[in-house]
C-alpha positions as CSV (number, residue, x, y, z in Angstrom):
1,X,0.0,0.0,0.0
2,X,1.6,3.2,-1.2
3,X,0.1,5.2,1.4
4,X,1.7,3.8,4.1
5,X,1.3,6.2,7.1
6,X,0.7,5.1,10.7
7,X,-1.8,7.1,11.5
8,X,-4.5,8.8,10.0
9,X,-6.5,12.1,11.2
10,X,-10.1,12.6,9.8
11,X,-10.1,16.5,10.0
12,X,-13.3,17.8,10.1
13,X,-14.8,20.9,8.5
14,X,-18.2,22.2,8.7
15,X,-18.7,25.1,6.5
16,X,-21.6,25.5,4.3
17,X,-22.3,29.2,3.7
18,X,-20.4,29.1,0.4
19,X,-22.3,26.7,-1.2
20,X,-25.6,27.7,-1.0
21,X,-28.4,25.8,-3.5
22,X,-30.0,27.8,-6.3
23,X,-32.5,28.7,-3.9
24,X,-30.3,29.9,-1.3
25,X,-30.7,26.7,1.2
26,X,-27.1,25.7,3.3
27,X,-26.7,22.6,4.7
28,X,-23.3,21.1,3.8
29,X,-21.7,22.2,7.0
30,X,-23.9,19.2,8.5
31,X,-22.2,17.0,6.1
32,X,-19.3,15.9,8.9
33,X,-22.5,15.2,11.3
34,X,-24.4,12.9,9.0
35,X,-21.0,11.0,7.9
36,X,-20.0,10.4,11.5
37,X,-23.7,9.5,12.7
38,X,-24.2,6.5,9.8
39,X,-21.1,5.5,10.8
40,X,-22.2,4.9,14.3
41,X,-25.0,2.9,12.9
42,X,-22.4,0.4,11.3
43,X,-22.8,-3.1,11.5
44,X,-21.5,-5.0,14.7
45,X,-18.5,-6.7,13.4
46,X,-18.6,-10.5,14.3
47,X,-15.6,-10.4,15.9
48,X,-12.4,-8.2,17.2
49,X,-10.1,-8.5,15.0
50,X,-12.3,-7.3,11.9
51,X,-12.6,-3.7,11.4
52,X,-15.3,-1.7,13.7
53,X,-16.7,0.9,11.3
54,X,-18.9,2.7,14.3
55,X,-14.9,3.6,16.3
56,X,-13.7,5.2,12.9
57,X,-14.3,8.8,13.6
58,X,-14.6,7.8,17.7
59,X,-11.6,9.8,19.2
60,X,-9.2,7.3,18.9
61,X,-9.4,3.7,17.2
62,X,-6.3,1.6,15.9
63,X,-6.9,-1.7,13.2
64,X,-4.6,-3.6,11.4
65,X,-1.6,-1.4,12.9
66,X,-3.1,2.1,11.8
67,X,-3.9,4.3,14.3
68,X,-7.7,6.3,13.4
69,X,-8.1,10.1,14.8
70,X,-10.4,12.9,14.3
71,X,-10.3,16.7,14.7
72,X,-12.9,19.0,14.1
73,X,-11.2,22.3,12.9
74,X,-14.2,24.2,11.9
75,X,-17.6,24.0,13.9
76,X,-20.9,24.3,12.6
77,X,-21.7,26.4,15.7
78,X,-19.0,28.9,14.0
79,X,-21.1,29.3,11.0
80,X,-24.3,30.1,12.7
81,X,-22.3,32.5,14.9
82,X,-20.8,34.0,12.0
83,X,-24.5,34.1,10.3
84,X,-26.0,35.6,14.1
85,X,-23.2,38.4,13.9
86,X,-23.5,39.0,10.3
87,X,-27.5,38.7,9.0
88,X,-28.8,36.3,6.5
89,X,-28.2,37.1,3.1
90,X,-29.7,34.0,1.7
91,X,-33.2,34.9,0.0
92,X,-31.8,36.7,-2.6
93,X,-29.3,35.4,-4.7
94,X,-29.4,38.2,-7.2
95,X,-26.6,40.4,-8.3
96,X,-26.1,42.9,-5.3
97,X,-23.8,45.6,-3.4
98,X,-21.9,45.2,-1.0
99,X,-23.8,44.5,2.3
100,X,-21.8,43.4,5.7
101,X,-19.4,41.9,3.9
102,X,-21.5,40.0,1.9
103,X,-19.6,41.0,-1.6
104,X,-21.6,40.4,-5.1
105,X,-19.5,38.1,-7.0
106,X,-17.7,36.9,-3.9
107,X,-20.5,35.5,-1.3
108,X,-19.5,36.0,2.1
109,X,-15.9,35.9,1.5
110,X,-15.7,37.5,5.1
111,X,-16.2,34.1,6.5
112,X,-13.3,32.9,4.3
113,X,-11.1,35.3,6.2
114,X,-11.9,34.1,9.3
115,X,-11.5,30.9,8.6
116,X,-8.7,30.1,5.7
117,X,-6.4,30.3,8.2
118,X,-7.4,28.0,10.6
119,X,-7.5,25.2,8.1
120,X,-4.2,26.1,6.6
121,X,-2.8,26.1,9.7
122,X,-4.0,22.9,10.8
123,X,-3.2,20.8,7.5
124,X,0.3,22.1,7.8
125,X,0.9,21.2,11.9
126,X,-0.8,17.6,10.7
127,X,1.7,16.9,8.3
128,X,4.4,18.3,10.5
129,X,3.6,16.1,12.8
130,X,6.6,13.7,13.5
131,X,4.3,10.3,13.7
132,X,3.8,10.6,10.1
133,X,-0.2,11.5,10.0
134,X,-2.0,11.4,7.0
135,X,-4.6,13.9,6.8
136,X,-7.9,12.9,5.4
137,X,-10.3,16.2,5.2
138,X,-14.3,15.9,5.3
139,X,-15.6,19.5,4.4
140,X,-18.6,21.0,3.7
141,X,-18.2,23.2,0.5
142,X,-15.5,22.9,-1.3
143,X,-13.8,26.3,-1.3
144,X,-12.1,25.1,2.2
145,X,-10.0,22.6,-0.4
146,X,-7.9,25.9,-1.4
147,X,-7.0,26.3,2.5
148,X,-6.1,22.5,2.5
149,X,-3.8,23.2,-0.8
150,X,-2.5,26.6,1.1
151,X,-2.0,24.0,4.1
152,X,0.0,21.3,2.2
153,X,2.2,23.5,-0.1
154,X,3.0,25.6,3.2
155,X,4.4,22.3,4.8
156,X,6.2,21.6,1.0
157,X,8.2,24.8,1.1
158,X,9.1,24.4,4.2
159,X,10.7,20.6,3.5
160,X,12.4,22.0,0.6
161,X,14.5,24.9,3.0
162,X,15.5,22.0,4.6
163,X,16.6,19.6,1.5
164,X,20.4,19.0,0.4
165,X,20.6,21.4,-3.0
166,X,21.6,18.0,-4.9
167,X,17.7,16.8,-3.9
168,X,15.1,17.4,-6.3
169,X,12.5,19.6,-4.9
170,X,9.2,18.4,-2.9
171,X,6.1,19.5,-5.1
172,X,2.4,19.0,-5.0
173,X,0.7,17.2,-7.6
174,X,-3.7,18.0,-7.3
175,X,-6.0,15.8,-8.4
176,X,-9.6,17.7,-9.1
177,X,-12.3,14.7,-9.2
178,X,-15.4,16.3,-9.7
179,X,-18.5,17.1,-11.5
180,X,-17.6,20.9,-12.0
181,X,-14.5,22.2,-12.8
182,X,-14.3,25.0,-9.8
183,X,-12.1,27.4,-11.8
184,X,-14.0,30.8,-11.1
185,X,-13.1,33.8,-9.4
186,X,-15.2,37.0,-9.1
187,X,-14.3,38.0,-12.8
188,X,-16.4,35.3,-14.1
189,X,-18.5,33.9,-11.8
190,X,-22.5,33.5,-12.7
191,X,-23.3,33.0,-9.2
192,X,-20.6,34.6,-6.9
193,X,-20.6,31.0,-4.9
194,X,-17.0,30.6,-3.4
195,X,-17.5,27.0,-3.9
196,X,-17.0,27.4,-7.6
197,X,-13.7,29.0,-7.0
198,X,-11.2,27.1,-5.1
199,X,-9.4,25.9,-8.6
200,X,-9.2,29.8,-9.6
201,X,-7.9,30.6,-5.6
202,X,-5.1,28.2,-6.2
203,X,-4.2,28.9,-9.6
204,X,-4.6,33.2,-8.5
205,X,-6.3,34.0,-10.6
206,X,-7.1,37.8,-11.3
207,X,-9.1,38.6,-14.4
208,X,-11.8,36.7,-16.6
209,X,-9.2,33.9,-18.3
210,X,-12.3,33.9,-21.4
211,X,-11.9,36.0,-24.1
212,X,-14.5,34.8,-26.5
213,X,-17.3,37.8,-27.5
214,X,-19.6,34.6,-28.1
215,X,-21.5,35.9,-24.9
216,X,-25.0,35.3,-24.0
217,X,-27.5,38.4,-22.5
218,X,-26.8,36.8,-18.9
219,X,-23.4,37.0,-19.3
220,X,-23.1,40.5,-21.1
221,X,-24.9,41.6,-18.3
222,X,-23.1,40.4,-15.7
223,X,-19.8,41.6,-17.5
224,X,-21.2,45.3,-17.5
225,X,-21.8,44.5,-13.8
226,X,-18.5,43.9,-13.1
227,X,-16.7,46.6,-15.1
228,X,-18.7,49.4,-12.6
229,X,-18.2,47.3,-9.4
230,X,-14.8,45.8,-10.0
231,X,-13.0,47.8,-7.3
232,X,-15.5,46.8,-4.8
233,X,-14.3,42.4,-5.1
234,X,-10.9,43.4,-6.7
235,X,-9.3,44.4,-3.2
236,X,-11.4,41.4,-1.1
237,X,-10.4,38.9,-3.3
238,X,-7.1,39.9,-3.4
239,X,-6.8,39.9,0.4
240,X,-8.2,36.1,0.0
241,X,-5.3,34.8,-2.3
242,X,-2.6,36.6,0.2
243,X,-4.1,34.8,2.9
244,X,-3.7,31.8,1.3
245,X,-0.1,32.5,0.3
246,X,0.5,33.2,4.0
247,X,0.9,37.1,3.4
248,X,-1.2,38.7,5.6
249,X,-3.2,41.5,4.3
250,X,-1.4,42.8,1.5
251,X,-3.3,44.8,-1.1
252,X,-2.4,43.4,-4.4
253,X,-1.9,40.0,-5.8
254,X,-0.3,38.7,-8.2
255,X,-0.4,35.6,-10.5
256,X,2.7,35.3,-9.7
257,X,1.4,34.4,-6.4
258,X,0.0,31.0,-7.3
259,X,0.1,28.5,-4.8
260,X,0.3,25.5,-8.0
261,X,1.1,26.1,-11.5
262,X,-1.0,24.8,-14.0
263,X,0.7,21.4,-15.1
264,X,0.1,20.1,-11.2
265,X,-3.1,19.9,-11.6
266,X,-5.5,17.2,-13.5
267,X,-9.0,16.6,-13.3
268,X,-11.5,13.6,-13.3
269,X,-15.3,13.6,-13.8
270,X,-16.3,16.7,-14.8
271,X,-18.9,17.2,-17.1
272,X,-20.4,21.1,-16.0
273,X,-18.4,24.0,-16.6
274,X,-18.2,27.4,-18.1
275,X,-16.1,29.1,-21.5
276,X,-13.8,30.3,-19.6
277,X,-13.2,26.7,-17.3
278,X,-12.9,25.3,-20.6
279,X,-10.6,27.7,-22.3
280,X,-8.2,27.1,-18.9
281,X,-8.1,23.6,-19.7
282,X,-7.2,23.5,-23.0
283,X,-4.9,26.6,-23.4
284,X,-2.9,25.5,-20.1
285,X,-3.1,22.1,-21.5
286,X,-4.4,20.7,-18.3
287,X,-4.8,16.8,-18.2
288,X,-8.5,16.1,-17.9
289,X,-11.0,12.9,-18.1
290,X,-14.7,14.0,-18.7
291,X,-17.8,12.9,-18.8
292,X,-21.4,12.9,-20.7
293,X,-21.9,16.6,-20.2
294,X,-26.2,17.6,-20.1
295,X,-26.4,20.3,-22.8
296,X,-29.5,22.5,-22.4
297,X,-30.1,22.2,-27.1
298,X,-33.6,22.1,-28.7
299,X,-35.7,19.6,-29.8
300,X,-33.8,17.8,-33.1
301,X,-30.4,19.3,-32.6
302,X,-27.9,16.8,-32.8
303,X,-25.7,15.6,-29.7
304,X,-22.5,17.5,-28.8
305,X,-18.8,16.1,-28.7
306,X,-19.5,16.0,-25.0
307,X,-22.5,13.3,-25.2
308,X,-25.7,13.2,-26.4
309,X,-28.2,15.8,-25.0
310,X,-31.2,14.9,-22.8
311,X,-32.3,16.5,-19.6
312,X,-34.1,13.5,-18.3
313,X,-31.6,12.7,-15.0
314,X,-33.1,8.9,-14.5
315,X,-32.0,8.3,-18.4
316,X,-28.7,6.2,-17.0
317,X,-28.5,4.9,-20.7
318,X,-25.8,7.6,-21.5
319,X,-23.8,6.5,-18.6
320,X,-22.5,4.1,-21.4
321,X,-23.1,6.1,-24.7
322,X,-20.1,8.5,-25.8
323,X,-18.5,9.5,-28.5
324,X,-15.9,6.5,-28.8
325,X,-13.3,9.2,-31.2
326,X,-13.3,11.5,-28.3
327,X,-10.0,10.8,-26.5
328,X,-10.4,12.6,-23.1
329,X,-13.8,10.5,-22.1
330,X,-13.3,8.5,-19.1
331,X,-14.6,6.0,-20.3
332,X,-12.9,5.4,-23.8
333,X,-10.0,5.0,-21.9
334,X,-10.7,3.3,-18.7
335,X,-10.7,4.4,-15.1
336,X,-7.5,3.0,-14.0
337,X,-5.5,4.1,-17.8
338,X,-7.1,7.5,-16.4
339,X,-5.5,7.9,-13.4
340,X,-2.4,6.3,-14.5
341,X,-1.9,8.9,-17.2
342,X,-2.6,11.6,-14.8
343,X,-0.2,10.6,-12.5
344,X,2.5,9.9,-15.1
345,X,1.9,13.7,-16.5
346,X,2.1,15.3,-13.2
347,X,5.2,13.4,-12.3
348,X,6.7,14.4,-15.4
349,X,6.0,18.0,-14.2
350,X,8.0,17.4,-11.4
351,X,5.2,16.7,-9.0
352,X,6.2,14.7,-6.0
353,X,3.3,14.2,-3.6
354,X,-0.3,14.1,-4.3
355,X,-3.6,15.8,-2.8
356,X,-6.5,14.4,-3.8
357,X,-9.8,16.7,-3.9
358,X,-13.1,14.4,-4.2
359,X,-16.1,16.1,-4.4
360,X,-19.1,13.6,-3.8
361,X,-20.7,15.3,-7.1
362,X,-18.3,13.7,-9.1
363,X,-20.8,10.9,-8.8
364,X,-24.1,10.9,-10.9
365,X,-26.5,13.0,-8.9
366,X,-29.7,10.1,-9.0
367,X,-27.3,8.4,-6.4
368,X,-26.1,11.6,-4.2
369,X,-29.1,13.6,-4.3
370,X,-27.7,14.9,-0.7
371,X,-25.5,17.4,-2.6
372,X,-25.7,21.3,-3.6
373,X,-24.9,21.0,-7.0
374,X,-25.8,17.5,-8.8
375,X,-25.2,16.7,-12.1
376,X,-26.4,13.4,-14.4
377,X,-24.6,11.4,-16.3
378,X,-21.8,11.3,-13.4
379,X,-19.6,8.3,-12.3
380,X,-21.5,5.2,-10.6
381,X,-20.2,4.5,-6.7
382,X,-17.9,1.1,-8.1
383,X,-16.5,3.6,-10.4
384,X,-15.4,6.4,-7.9
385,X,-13.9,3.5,-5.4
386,X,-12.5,2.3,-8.1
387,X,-10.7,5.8,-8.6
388,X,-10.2,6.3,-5.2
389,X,-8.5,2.8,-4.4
390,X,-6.3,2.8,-7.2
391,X,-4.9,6.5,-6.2
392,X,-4.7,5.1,-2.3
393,X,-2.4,2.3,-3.3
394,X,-0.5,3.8,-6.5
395,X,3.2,4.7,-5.7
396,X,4.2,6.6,-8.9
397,X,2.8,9.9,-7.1
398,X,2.6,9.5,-3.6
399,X,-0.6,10.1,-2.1
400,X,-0.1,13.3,1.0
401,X,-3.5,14.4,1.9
402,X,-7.4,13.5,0.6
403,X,-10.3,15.8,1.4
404,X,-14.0,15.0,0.6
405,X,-16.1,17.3,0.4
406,X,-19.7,18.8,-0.4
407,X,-22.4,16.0,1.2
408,X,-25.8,18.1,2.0
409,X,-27.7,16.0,4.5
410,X,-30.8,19.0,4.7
411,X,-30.9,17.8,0.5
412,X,-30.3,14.0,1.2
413,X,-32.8,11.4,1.6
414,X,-32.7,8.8,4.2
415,X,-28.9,10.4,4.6
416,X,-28.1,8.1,1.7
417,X,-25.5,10.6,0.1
418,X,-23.6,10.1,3.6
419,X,-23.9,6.4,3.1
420,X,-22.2,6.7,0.2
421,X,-19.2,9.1,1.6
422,X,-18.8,6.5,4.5
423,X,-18.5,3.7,2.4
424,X,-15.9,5.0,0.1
425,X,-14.1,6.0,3.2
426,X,-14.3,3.0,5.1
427,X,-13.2,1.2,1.3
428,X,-9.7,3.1,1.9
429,X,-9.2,3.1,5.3
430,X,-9.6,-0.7,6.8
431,X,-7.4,-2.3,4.0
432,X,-3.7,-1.9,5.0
């Protein structure tokens, strides 16, 4: 088993503010809760020496020589303070000014302040930790990941002060697997959800990467928007990617800030993004596996290179039908050909250690309805354990850190989206 730590430290997070629904509704900063309470439901085992599923997240359980922890680092009491202190903004999810801190294209980034930090923090005393802990993250939404990333790279640098100048240097490889591609900022964002920018956080990204005039009303609007309120985000954002880089509350940033450069990073799953996501991808020649992407055409238009088109979310007949010419489709390839390829590219790139980010959306949203932002046509649960194990045990890029992220339990039914999450877990964890 390539990840071959002693000990491994669930490290909760429950935030949920930036990744509200379409009609405003939280509820992923429960998502810790509902993992932890199915687990406590697990089955008896039959005897000792098999693994006990209800201890996992119990403050402190060893099997099969690996010693199980858990930390909460953010509370869902801190939300609800934070939303007490601040007013609820979640009715309206229009375009709108500034209002306590509540900025239009950048949804309670104020909360991010308060609590980037603490994550990043946290990751980085984790893996400093000299029992060798592996740090396996369960957040709520997913902007938290770009503290975890701030977290890990943190620890990196510090590794590399330290390394003989002969030594190559210690560098992250990121592994994206998800439904959405995450690579907003406030310069392009349709919804101003900070859940749909951790990719652009890490990356630093400081201006609309699109620069295609094939825009629709929406988004001409929203551009005009932008050009009269840009100096309202520009500075709060800004503050956001210094925080991440560790440097306080400068005013500007840079891209030359970054915390990863585009070729250590790779994606699997996705299959809803934007132009300018897109455009990313393919001019930064990112390495990425889609899948069947829902296209919103009329009646008797033909099917695009991303899979045929049909809104119907129980059709699981185009889990199976793609275009077999098209080269980046997980599955003309094959899930474990996938991953190997990714990690061959990022290695390549120098990357030496790998952070996996899995959002539970990256599976097809009929079988996680218990998430924010579901999507058809997604992965089936053998196919993202599948993923998942291989990564766990593969040694060409050594597996650092994992976060999952994004489970809803308020969207959920019969909290079968945090079955799902626990039993992907518990598939990594109690094999050695």
């Amino acid at each position: 088993m390539a990840m071959n730590k002693k000990n491994i430290k669930f490290l909760g997070v429950s935030s949920g503010i930036c990744a509200p629904t379409a009609r405003g509704k939280i509820g992923a900063e429960l998502g810790f809760d509902a993992i932890r309470a199915y687990a406590l439901s697990a089955k008896i085992p039959e005897s000792n020496k098999q693994f006990d599923a209800r201890k996992l997240f119990t403050k402190n359980y060893t099997y099969n020589g690996i010693s199980f922890q858990t930390e909460e680092i953010i509370f869902a009491a801190d939300l609800y303070s934070y939303i007490k202190k601040k007013g609820s903004f979640f009715n309206d999810l229009s375009p709108q000014d500034k209002i306590d801190g509540n900025f239009e294209f950048a949804r309670h980034i104020n909360y991010a302040f308060e609590i980037f930090p603490k994550i990043r923090d946290e990751v980085k005393n984790v893996l400093q930790d000299k029992k060798e802990v592996f740090p396996f993250i369960i957040a709520g939404d997913h902007s938290t990941a770009a503290a975890t990333i701030s977290g890990i790279v943190a620890y990196l640098e510090e590794k590399n002060e330290l390394l003989n100048k002969d030594n190559p240097p210690k560098k992250l490889g990121v592994l994206w697997v998800d439904a959405h591609v995450d690579a907003h900022s406030p310069y392009s964002t349709p919804s101003g959800n900070l859940h749909g920018m951790p990719v652009g956080m890490v990356l630093g990204l400081t201006d609309n990467y699109y620069t295609g005039k094939a825009l629709s009303n929406r988004e001409k609007l929203l551009e005009s928007i932008r050009k009269i309120k840009k100096k309202t985000f520009k500075g709060e954002w800004n503050k956001l990617l210094n925080i991440l880089n560790e440097e306080g509350k400068k005013e500007d940033a840079t891209p030359s800030s970054r915390l990863i450069e585009p070729e250590q990073l790779a994606f699997i799953g996705i299959r809803s993004y934007e132009k300018h996501e897109l455009a990313l991808l393919k001019d930064e020649n990112i390495k990425y596996y889609h899948l069947t992407r829902k296209e919103k055409v009329k009646s008797g238009e033909k099917a695009t290179k991303f899979g045929q088109a049909d809104l119907d979310r129980k059709n699981n007949e185009l889990w199976d039908k793609v275009n077999p010419k098209d080269k980046s489709h997980l599955r003309n390839i094959g899930l474990e050909e996938a991953c190997q390829d990714i990690l061959y590219k990022l290695k390549g790139a120098g990357c030496t250690d790998l952070y996996v980010s899995f959002d539970i959306d990256s599976i097809d949203g009929n079988l996680v309805p218990g998430t924010g932002t579901p999507e058809p046509y997604g992965l089936k649960i053998k196919e993202a354990k599948r993923i998942l194990s291989y990564i766990w045990k593969q040694d060409i890029v050594p597996l650092m850190a994992m976060e999952l992220v994004e489970v809803n339990p308020l969207l959920d039914r019969a909290n079968k989206t945090a079955k799902v999450a626990f039993d992907i877990i518990k598939t990594l964890v109690e094999h050695k």
